[in-house]
KEZA-134645 format. One record per residue (C-alpha): residue number from 1; residue in one letter; x, y, z. Coordinates in Angstrom, 3 decimals, m for minus. Layout:
// KEZA-134645
{NUM,A,{X,Y,Z}}
...
END
This chain:
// KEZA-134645
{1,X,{m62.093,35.210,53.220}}
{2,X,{m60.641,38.511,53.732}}
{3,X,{m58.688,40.377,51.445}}
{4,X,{m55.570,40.214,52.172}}
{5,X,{m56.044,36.126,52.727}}
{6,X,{m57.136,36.494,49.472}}
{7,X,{m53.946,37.765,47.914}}
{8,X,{m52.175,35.609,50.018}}
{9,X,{m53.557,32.844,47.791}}
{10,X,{m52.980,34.656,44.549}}
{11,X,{m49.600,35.398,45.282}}
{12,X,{m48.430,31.439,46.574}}
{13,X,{m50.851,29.961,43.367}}
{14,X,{m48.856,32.051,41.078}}
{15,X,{m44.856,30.990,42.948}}
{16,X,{m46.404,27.242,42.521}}
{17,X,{m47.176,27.160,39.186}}
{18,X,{m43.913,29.308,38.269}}
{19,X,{m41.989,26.035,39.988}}
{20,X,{m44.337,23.672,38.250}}
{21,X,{m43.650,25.338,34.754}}
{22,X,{m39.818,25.494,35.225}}
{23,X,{m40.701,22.065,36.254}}
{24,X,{m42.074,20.830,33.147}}
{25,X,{m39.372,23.018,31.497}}
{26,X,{m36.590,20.528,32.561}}
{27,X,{m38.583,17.572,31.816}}
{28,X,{m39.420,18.765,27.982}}
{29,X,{m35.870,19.797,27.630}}
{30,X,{m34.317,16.056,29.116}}
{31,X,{m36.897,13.990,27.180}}
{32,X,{m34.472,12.268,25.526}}
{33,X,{m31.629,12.267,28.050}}
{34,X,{m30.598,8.428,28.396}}
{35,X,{m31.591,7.828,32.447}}
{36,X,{m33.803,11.010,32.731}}
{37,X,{m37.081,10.543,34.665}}
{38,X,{m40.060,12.874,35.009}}
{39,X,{m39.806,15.725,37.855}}
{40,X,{m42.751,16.652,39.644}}
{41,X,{m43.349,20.033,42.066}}
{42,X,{m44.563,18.972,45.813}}
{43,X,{m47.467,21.152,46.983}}
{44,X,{m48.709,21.322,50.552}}
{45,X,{m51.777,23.236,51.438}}
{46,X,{m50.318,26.871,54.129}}
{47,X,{m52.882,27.142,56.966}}
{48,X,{m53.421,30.158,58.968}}
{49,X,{m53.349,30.392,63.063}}
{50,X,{m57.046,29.526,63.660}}
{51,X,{m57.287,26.606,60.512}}
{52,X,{m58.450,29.264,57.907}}
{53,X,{m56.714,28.146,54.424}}
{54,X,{m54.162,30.268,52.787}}
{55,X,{m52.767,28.954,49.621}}
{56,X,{m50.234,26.225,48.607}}
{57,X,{m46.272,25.918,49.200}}
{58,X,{m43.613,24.335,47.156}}
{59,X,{m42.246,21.503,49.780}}
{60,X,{m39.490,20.489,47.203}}
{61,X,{m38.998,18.776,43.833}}
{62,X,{m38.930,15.018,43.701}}
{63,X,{m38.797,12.423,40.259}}
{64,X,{m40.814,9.678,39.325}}
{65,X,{m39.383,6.111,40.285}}
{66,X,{m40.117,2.640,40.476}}
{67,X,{m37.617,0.668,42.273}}
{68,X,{m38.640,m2.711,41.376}}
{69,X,{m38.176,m1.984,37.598}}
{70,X,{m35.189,m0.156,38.546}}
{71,X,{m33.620,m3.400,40.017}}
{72,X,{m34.921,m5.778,37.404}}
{73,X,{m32.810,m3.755,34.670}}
{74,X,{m30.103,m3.967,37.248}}
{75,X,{m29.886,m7.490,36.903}}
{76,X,{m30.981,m8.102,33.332}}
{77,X,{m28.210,m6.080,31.952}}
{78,X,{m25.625,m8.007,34.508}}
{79,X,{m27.012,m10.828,33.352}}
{80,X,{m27.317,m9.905,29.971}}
{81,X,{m23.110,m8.468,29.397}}
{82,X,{m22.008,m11.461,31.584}}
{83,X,{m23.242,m13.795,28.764}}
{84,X,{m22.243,m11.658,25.682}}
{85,X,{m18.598,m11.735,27.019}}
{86,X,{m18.784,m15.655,26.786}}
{87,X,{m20.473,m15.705,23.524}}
{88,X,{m18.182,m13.774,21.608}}
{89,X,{m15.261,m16.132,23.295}}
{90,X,{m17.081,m19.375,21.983}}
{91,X,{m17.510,m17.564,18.601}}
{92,X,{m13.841,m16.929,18.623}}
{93,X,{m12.587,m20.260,19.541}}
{94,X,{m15.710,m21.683,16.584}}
{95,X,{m12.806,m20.823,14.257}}
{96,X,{m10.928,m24.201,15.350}}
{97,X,{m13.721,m25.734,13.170}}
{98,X,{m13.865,m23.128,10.192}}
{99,X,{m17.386,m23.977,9.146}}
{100,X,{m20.138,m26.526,9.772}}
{101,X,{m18.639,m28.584,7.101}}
{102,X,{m16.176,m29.099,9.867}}
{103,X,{m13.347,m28.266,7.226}}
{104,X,{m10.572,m27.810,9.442}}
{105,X,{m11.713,m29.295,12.442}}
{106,X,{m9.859,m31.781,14.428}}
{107,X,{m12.200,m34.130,13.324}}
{108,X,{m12.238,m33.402,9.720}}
{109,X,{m8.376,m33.652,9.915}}
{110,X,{m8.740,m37.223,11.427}}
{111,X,{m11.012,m38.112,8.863}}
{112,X,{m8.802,m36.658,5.870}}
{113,X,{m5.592,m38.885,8.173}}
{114,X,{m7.640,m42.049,7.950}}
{115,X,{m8.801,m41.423,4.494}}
{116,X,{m5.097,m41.189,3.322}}
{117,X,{m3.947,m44.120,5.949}}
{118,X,{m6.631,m46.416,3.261}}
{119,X,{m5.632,m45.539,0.129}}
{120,X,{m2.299,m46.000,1.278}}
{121,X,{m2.713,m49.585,2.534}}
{122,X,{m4.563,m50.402,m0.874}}
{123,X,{m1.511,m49.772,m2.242}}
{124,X,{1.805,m49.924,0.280}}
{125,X,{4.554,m49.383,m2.189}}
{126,X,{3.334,m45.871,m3.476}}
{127,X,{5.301,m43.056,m2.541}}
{128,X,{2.793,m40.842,m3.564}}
{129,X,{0.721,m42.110,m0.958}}
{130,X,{2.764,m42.331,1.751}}
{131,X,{3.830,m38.309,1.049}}
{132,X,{0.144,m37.974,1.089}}
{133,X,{m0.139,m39.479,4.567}}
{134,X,{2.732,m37.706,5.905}}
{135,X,{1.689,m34.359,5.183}}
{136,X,{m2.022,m35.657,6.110}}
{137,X,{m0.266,m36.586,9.611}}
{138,X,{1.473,m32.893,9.624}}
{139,X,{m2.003,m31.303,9.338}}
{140,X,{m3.463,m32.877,11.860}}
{141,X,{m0.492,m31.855,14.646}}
{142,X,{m0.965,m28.177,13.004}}
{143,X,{m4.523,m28.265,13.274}}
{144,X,{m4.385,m29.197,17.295}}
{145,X,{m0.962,m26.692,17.488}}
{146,X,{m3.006,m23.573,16.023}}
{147,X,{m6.270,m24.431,18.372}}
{148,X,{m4.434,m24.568,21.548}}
{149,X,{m2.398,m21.340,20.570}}
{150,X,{m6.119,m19.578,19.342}}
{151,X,{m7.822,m20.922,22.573}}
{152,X,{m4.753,m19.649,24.536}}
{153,X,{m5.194,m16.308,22.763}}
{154,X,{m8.689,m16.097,23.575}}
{155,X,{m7.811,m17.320,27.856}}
{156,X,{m5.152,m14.241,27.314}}
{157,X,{m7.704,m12.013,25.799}}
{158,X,{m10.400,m12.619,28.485}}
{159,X,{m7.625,m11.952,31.184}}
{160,X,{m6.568,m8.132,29.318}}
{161,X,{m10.300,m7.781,29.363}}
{162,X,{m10.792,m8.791,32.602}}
{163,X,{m8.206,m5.818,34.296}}
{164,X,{m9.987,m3.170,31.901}}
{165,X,{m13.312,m4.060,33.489}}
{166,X,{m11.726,m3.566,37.104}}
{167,X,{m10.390,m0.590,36.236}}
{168,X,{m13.969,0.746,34.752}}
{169,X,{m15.052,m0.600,38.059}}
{170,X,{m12.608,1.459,39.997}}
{171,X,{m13.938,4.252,38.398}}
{172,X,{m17.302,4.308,38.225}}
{173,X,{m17.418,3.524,42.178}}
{174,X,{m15.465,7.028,42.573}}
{175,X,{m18.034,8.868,40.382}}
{176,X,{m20.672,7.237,42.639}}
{177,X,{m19.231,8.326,45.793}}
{178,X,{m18.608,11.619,44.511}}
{179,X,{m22.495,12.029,43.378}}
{180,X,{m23.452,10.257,46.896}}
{181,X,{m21.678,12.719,48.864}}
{182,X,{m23.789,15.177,46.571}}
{183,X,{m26.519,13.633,47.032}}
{184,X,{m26.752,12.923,51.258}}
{185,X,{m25.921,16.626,51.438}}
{186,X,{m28.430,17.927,49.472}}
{187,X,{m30.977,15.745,50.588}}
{188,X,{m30.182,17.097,54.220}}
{189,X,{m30.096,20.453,53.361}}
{190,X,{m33.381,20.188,51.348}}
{191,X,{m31.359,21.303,47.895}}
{192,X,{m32.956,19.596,44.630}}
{193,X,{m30.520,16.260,43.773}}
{194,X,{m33.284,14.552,41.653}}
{195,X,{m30.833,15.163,38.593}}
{196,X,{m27.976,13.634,40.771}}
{197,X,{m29.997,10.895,41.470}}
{198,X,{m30.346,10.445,37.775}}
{199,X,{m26.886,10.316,37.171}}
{200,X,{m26.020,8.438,40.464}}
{201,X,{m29.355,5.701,38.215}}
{202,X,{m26.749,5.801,35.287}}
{203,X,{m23.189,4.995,37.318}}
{204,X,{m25.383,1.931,38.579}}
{205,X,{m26.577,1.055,35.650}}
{206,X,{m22.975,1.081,33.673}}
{207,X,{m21.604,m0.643,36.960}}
{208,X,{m23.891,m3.827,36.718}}
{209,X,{m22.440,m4.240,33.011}}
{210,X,{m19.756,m5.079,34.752}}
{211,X,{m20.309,m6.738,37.487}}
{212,X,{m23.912,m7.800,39.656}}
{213,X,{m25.087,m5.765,42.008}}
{214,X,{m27.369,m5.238,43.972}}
{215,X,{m27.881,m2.105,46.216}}
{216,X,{m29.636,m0.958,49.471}}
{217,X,{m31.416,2.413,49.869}}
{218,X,{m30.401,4.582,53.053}}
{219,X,{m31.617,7.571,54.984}}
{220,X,{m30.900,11.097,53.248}}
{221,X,{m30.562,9.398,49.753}}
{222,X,{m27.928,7.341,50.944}}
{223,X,{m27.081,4.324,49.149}}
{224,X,{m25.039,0.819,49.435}}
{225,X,{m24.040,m1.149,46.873}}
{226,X,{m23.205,m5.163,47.170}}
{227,X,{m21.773,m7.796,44.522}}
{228,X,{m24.337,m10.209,43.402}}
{229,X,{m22.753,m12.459,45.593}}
{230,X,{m22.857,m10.031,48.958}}
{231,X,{m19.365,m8.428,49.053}}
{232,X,{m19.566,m5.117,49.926}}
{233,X,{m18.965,m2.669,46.897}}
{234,X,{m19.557,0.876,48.255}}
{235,X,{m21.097,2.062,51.566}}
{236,X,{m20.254,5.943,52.116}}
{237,X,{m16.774,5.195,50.317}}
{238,X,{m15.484,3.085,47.575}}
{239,X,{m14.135,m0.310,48.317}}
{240,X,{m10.922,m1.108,46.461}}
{241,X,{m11.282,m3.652,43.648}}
{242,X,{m7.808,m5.670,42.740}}
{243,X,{m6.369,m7.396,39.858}}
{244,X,{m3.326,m8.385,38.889}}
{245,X,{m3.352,m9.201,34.889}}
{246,X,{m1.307,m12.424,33.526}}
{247,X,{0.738,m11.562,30.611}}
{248,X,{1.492,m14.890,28.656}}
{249,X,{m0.462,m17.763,28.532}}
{250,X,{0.042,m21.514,28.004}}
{251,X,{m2.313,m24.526,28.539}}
{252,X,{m0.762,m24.617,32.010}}
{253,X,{m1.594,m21.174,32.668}}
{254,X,{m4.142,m20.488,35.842}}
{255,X,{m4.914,m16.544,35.658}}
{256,X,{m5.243,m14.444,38.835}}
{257,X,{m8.292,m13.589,41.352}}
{258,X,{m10.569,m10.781,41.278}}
{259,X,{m10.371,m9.369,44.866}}
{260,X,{m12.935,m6.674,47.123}}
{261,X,{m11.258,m5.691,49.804}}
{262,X,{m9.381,m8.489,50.269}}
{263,X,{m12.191,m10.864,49.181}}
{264,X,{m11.611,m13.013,46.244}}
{265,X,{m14.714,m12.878,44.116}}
{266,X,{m14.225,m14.114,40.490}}
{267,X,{m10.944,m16.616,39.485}}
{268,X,{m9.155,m19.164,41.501}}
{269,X,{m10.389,m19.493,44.744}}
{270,X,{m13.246,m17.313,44.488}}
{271,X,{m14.869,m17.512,48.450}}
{272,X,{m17.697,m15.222,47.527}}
{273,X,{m18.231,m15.982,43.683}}
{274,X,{m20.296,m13.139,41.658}}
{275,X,{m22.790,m14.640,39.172}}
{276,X,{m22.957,m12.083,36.526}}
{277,X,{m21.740,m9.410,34.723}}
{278,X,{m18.943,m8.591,32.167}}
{279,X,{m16.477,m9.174,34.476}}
{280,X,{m17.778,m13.110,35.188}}
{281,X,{m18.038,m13.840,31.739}}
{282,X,{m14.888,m13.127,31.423}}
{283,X,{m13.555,m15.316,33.992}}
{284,X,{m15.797,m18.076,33.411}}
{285,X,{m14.946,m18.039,29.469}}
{286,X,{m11.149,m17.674,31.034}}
{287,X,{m11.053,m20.436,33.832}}
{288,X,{m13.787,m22.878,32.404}}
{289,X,{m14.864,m22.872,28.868}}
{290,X,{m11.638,m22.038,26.851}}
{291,X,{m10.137,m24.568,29.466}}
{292,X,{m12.640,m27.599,28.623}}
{293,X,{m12.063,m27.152,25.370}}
{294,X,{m8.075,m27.227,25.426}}
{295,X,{m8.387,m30.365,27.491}}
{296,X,{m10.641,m31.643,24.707}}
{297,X,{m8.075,m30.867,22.288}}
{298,X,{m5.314,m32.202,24.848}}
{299,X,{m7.121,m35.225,24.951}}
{300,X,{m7.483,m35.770,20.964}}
{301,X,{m3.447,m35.030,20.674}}
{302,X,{m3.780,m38.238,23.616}}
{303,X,{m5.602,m40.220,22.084}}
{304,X,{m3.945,m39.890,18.788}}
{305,X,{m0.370,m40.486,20.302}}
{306,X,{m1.824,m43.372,21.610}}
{307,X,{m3.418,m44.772,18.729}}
{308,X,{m0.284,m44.548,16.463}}
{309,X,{2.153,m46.094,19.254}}
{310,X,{4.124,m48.940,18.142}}
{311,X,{4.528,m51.559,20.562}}
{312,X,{7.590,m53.864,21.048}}
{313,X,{7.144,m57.023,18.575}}
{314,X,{9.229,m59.091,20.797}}
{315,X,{6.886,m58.707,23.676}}
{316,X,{8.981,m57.372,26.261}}
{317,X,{9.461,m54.002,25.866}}
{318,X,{6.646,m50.682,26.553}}
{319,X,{4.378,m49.190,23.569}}
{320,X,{6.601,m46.330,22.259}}
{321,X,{5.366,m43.145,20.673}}
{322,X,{5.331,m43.520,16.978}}
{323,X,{4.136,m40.967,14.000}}
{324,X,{2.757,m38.654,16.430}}
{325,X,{5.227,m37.643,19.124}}
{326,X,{5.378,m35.626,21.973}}
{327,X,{7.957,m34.092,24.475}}
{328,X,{7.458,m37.018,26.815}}
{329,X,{8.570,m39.353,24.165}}
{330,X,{9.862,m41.960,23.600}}
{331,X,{6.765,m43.125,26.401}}
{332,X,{3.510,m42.854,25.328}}
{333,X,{0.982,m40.637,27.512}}
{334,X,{m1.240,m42.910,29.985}}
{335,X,{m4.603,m43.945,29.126}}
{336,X,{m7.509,m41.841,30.162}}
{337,X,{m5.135,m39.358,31.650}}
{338,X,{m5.206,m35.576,30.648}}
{339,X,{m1.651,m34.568,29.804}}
{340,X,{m1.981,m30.886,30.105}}
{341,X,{m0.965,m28.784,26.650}}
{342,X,{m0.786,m32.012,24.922}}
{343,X,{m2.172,m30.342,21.763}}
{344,X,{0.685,m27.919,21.297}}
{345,X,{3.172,m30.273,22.186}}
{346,X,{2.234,m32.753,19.426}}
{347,X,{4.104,m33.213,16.325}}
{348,X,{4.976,m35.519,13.344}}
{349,X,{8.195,m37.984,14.540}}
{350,X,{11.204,m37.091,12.167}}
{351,X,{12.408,m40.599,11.603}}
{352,X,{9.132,m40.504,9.014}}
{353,X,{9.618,m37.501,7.307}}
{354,X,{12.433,m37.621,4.440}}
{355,X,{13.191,m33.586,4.855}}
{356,X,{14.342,m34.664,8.270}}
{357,X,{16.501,m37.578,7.864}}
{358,X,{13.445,m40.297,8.280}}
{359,X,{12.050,m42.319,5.835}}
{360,X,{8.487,m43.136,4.078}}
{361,X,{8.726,m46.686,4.769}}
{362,X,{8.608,m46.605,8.306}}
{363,X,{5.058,m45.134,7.717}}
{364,X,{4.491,m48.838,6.353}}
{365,X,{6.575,m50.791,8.466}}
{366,X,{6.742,m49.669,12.207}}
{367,X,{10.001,m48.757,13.692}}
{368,X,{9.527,m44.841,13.686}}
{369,X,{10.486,m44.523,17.663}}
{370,X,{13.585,m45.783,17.283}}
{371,X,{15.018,m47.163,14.189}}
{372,X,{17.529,m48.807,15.539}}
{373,X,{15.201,m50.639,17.753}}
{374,X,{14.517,m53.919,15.222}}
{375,X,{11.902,m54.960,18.067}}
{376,X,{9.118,m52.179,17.074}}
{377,X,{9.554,m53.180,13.387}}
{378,X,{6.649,m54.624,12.459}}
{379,X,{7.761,m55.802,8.744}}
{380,X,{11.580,m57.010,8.927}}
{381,X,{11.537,m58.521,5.849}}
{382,X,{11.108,m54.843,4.215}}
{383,X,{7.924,m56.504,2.050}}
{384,X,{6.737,m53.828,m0.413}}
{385,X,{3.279,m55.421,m0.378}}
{386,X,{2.798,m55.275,3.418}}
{387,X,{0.033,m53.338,4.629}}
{388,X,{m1.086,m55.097,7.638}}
{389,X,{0.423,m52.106,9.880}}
{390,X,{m1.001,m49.270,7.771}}
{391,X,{m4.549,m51.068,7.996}}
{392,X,{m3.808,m51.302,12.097}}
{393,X,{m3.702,m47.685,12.262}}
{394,X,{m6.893,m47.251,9.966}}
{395,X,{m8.728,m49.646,12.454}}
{396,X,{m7.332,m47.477,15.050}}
{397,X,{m9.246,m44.182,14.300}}
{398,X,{m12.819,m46.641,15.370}}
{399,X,{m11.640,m48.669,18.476}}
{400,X,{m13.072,m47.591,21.574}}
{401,X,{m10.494,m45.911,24.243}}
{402,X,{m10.806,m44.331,27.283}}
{403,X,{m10.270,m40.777,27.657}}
{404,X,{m10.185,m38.447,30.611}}
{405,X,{m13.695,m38.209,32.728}}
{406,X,{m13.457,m34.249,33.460}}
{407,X,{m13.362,m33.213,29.931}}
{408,X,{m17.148,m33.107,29.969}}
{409,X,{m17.144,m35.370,27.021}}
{410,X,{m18.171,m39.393,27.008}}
{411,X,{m15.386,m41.036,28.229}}
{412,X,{m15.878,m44.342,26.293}}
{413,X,{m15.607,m43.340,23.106}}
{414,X,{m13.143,m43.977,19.610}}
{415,X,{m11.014,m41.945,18.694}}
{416,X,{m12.972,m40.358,15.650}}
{417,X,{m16.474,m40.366,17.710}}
{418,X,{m14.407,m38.238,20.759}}
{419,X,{m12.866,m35.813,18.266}}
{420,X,{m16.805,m35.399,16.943}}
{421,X,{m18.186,m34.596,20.266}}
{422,X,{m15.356,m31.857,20.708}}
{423,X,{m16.793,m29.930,17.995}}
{424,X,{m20.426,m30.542,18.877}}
{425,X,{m19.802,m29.735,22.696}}
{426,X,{m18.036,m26.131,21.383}}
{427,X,{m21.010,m25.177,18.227}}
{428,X,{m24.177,m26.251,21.135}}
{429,X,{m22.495,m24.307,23.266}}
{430,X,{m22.125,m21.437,20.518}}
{431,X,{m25.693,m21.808,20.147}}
{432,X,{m27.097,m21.878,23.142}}
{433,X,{m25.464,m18.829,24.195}}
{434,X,{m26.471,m16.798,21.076}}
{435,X,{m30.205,m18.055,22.251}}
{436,X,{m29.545,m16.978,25.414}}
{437,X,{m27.919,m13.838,24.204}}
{438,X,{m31.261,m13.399,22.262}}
{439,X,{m33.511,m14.117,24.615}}
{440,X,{m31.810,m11.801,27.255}}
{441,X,{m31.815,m8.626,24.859}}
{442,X,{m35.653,m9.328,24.468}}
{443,X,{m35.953,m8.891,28.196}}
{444,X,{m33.653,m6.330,28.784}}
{445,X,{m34.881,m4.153,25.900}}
{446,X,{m38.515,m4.901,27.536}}
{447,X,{m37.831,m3.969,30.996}}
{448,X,{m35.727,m0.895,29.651}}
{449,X,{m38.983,0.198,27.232}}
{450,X,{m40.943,m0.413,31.113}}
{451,X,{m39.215,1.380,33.425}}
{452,X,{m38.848,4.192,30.347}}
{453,X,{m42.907,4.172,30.324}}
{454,X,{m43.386,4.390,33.867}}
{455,X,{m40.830,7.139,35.001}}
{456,X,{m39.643,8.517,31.750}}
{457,X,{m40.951,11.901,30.366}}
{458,X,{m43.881,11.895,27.919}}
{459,X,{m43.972,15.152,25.853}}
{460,X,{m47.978,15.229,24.605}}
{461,X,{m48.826,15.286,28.733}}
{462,X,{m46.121,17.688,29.551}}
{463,X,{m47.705,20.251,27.105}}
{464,X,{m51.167,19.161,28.372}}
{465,X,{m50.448,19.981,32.322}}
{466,X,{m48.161,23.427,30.967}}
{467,X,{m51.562,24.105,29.680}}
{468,X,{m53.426,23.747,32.262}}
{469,X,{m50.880,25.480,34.530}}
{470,X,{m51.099,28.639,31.751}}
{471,X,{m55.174,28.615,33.023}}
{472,X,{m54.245,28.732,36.382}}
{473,X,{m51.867,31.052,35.836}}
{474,X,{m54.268,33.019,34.300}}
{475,X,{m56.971,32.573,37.458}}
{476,X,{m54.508,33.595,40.299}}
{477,X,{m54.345,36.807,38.045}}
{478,X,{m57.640,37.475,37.955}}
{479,X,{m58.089,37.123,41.618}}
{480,X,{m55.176,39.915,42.066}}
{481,X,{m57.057,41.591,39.593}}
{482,X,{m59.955,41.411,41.872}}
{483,X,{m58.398,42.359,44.873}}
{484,X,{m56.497,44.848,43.480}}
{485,X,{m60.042,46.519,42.354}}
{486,X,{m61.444,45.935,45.825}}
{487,X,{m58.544,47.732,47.835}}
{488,X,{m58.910,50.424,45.335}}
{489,X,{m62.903,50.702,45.981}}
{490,X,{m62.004,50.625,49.910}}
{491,X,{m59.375,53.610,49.109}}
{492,X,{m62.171,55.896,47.360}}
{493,X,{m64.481,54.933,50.037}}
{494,X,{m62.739,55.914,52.844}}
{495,X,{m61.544,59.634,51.344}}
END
């Protein structure tokens, strides 16, 4: 090797492991960055004209990745926020039951109703007992009044939720085509981007919180991004992501669509569906679950019209609404038929309560849909002993009925039993989301502590290779040194 080959080696071993040590400098300093991974210099070996070696070259500056980690916690945190947004939905509308005593469930308040109806009938003349049934009656209507308007609230909540997720969409696909653009032109002209391809790691990362994704790696760094489902997200620009928010809701309420570019994606009507992410827990908890559960509650305010109907004594005329009414009274709602918003339409007939204008006896003896209807009176003779009505409407709470098939509840069931499985469809639901929930955070935090392990930095081998670097660092000196003394032995030589 000649001399000045020599030095030629020197000088490129000591501009390599300057890179490599600024290197290691970046990766010490963004240790605990969240989305950092580990740079790395890229060394080729420089050949002369006729093969001799002459040192290494910096080619560039590239970061540790693995792709199929990378797209796991892609998924697991879609999955992952799509499921938290339904939990905390069922948690909120677990307040229509207080407590697993079922306190103030619609059950419970049935049970308290019959309870009342009993004692009551033991003794028929009791005022006392027939106020105690009344406001019994009163509680019950409240109790299905303040769960429709609370799972209305939480429908109305999910929808306000819903538009701040699009618009954390919209913006988080302009930051990623801003970093993009960074990043295709870099990557053409040869710049370093591996920091922008951090960041561009993070945008993706906060954008499958709220919605799936998956995406599609191009030439020159280039990236496209898809819904879970396949609608386009980005590809070189942003695609536009629509909402329109519903301000009030009711029972009969149907929010909006989520549209991409014109494609509906999440709501009514949804051609390409997404299957996870904030933004479809939100419309499932929305346009399924909070709507199950007000037809369940629909269907109790139903069934309880329906058990409490007074029918015509003569025989001619149709069952008439009685304690319980509704706005379609005087008719009482068909059988097995889901009368939409039932449960905040329900209240206590006035022709029972005394504050009104009604009266206590009717309670006893029939008559409450129309008192001036002698036909639905079911004790003429105004008997103070006669129960036979009151113990009717206790035997009522136990017959079997027929409710409404697409409440995902048995349809054959009484009264009581239907009102049970409500509350135990909405608390297994409850907890098998929180297991879910659980179970999900397990994997998410594992793939997260993964993917940190394989491309995050690790500060004991930094120091090790900035050691090793400092030795040779200190050999490329020594062969300057070297040459240095030899050129200087040629000089004296020669004079």
């Amino acid at each position: 090797m000649s001399l000045s080959v020599a030095l030629q080696v020197a000088q490129s071993a000591l501009a390599a492991r300057q890179s490599e040590s600024a290197v290691i400098s970046r990766n010490i300093a963004g240790a605990q960055d969240p989305g950092f991974s580990r740079k790395s210099v890229v060394l080729s070996q420089i050949y002369s004209s006729n093969g001799q070696s002459g040192g290494v070259r910096v080619d560039g500056i590239v970061r540790v990745t693995d792709s199929a980690l990378y797209s796991s916690l892609l998924s697991s945190t879609s999955v992952g926020s799509s499921q938290d947004a339904i939990l905390n939905g069922l948690t909120r509308m677990s307040e229509t039951i207080n407590d697993t005593q079922l306190e103030m469930s619609p059950a419970a308040m049935l049970g308290d109703l019959q309870l009342s109806l009993q004692n009551f009938a033991s003794d028929p003349n009791n005022t006392i007992l027939a106020q105690d049934v009344l406001q019994s009656a009163k509680d019950m209507a409240s109790t299905l009044q303040s769960g429709s308007a609370l799972v209305q609230e939480v429908r109305a909540n999910a929808d306000t939720d819903m538009a701040g997720s699009v618009r954390q969409i919209n913006n988080l696909l302009g930051q990623l085509e801003d970093l993009n653009t960074v990043i295709v032109k870099g990557t053409q002209s040869g710049a370093d981007v591996t920091d922008a391809l951090d960041s561009r790691d993070q945008i993706l990362l906060a954008l499958s919180e709220e919605i799936g994704i998956t995406t599609l790696d191009r030439a020159d760094g280039d990236v496209v991004v898809y819904t879970d489902s396949g609608v386009t997200l980005f590809e070189t620009s942003a695609r536009e992501v629509r909402f329109e928010p519903t301000l009030v809701y009711d029972a009969t309420t149907v929010g909006n669509a989520v549209f991409i570019d014109g494609v509906p994606v999440a709501g009514p009507g949804a051609m390409m569906p997404i299957s996870s992410g904030r933004l479809h827990g939100l419309a499932e908890l929305r346009d399924d679950v909070a709507v199950t559960y007000q037809n369940q509650l629909d269907e109790v305010a139903r069934g309880l019209i329906e058990a409490f109907a007074e029918s015509d004594q003569s025989g001619g005329g149709p069952d008439q609404a009685g304690l319980f009414t509704w706005a379609g009274a005087p008719a009482v709602p068909a059988t097995s038929t889901l009368v939409t918003g039932l449960a905040a339409q329900i209240e206590v007939n006035a022709n029972a309560d005394p504050d009104l204008g009604g009266s206590l006896d009717r309670i006893r003896d029939g008559g409450i849909s129309n008192p001036a209807d002698p036909d639905y009176n079911y004790n003429p003779s105004g008997a103070a002993g006669f129960s036979d009505r009151l113990q009717e409407l206790v035997s009522a709470f136990d017959q079997d009925r027929v409710f409404d098939g697409g409440v995902e509840l048995d349809p054959s069931d009484s009264l009581s039993g239907f009102a049970a499985s409500s509350v135990s469809w909405l608390e297994s639901g409850r907890k098998t989301m929180t297991s879910n929930v659980e179970v999900q955070a397990v994997i998410l935090g594992r793939t997260a502590e993964n993917l940190d392990n394989k491309t995050g930095v690790n500060i004991d081998e930094e120091m090790t290779l900035l050691l090793d670097i400092e030795r040779s660092y200190s050999a490329a000196t020594r062969l300057i040194s070297a040459v240095d003394a030899m050129f200087e032995d040629l000089l004296a030589a020669a004079r």
